[in-house]
N, C-alpha and C positions, 0 to 999 in steps of 0.2 A: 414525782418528777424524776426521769433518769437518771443517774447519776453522769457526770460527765464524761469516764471513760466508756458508759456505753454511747453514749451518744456519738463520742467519736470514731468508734468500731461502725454505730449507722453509718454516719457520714460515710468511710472510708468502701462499705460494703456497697452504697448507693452509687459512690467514685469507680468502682472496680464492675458494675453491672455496667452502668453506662458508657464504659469505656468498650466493655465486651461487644456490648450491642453497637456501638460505631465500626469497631474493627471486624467483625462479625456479618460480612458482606450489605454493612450497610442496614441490615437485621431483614434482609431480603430472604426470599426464599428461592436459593439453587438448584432447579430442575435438572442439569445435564451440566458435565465441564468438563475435559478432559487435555488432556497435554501432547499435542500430536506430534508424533517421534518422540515422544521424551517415558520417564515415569511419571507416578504420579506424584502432585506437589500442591502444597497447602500455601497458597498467598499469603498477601498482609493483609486480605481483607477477610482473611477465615474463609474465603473459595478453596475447598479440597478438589482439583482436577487429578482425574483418575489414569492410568495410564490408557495410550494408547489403544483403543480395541483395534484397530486396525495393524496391530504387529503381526509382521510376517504373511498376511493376506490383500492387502494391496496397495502398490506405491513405492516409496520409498521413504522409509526414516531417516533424518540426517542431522547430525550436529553439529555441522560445520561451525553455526554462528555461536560455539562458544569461547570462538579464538576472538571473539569481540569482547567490548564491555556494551553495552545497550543503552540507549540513551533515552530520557524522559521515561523512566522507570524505575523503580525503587531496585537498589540489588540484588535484595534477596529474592526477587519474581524474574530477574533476567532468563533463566531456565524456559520461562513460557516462550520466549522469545527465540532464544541460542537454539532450540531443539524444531524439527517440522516434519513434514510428510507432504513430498509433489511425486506428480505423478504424471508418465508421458502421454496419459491420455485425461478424457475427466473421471474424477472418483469424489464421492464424498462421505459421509455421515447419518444415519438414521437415528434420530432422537425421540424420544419415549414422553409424549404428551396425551394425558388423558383428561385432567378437567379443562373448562372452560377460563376464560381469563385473560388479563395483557400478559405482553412477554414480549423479552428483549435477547436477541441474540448476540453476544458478542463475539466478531471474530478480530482475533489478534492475527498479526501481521510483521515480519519485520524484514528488510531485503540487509541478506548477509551474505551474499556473493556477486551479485553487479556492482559495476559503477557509474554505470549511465541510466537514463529512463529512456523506455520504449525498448528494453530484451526483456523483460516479462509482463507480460497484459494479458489479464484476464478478466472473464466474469465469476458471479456469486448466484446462480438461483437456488432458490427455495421452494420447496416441495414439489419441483419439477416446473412451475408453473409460474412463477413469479422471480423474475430478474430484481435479486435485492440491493448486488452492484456492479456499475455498469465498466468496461477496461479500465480496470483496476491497476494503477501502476504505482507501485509502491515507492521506488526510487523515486518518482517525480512528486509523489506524496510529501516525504518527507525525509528523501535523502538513502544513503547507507546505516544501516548499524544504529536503526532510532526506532522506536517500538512506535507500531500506527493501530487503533482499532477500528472498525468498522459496525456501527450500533445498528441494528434491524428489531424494529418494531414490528410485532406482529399481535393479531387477534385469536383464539380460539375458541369459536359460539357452534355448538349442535355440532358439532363433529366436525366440521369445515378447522379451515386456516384461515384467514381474511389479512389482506395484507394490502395496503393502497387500494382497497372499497372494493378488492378482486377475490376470492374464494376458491380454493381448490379441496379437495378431500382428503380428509385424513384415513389415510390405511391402515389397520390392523393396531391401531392405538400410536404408531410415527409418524412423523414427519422428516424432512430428510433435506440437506444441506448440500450443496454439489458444487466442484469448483469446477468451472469449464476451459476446456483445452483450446487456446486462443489462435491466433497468428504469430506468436512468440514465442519463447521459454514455456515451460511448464507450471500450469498452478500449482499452488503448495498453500497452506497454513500452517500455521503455530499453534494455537489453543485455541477451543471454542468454549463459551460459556451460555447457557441459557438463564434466563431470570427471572421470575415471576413481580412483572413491576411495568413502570416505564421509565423510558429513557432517563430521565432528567433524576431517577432516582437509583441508577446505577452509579458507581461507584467509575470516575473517569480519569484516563491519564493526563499526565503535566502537562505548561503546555511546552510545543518544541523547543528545543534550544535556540537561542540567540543567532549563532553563526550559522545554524541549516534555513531559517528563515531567511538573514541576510545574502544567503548567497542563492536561495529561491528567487527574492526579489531583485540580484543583481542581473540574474538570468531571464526574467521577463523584462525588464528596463534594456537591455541590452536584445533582446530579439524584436520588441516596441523601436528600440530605435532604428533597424534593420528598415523595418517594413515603413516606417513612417522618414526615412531618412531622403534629403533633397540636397542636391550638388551643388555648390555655390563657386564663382565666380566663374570665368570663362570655358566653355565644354570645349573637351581635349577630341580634336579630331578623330574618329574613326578610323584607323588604319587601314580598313578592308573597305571603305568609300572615297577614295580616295581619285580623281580621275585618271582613269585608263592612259590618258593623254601626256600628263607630266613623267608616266614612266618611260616613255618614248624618247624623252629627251637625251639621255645620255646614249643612246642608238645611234640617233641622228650625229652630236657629238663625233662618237667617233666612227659613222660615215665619213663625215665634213673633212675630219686628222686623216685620214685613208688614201681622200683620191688625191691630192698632191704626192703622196708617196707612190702611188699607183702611175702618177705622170711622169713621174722623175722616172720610173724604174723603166717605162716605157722608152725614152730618150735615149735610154744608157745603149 
């Protein structure tokens, strides 16, 4: 029988695996991650995204958002967020998939310089070929300064993509990512991650704060009441139907006050 203090070195050894393996992207396997505009940086979930490849060849990098704090996200991953890369046209990503298998795209998100929805709307396709998301508007998503992801599921069988039971071809061992340039602002992201898994076993953010939901939902109860709103008690006359006739009256008026004065002056 072991003696006791080794059994409690197991134990603590078994505490320290298990914990790895939870923090440890979930014990997922990371095909692709990088930090767009930013360097590279290692989460809380042991995702090491790598910097940027697209520095200095196309777009623009930008950090604006780290004059913010980031909301429903841990702090020490606000960086994935505060850091991006838009672009006044579309550009995107070429990622490196060679076996078969599910997989989960994640693109991170976060709007750190509007403050209304409808100035940036975009799309997301995939592999040229499949629309993965449809006018994307972040702000109306989930407000300013709040980290949003977007999860795509996808398949890779016999060298295809399959995505929503649709298939396009995979080139030269990539596939590739594209933000497309809308009727608004500029597309941009924040980080993407790929994963060899599905959905439900990715690793997902908080959920939004309390006061960006309340004031979502005060925003749609208030434009519901707009459209659904009915006038109650007596309707306030038209101003612009009004009969032609009653405006005549003060004319006639002062015809009427006139021709006496006109008589008299006649007389004199």
């Amino acid at each position: 029988m072991c003696p006791l203090k080794w059994r409690l070195h197991l134990f603590l050894l078994c505490t320290i695996i298990l914990s790895s393996c939870v923090l440890d992207s979930f014990c997922l396997e990371v095909i692709y991650a990088i930090n767009a505009g930013g360097e590279a940086h290692t989460d809380s979930y042991g995702i090491r995204y790598a910097k940027d490849p697209l520095m200095g060849k196309v777009g623009t990098a930008s950090d604006y958002g780290k004059q913010l704090i980031i909301g429903r996200i841990d702090s020490g991953d606000e960086i994935l967020y505060q850091t991006e890369r838009y672009h006044h046209s579309t550009f995107g990503y070429d990622i490196p998939i060679s076996e078969d298998g599910e997989y989960v795209m994640v693109l991170k998100f976060c709007e750190v310089y509007f403050n209304s929805p409808n100035m940036k709307v975009f799309d997301v396709v995939l592999n040229g070929d499949h629309t993965a998301v449809t006018d994307l508007d972040i702000f109306e998503r989930v407000g300013k300064g709040i980290a949003h992801d977007e999860y795509v599921q996808f398949k890779v069988q016999n060298g295809k993509l399959v995505y929503n039971d649709e298939e396009s071809d995979i080139l030269a061992g990539k596939i590739r990512v594209e933000f497309i340039k809308g009727y608004r602002d500029n597309p941009k992201i924040n980080a993407i991650a790929v994963i060899k898994g599905k959905t439900e076993n990715v690793p997902q953010l908080g959920p939004i704060p309390q006061e960006v939901e309340e004031y979502n939902m005060q925003d749609d109860e208030d434009e519901s009441a707009v459209r659904n709103r009915h006038k109650s008690g007596p309707r306030t006359p038209d101003p612009y139907s009004i009969d032609d006739s009653s405006l005549m009256l003060p004319v006639f008026i002062a015809i009427g006050a006139f021709i006496p004065l006109l008589f008299c002056l006649c007389r004199l």
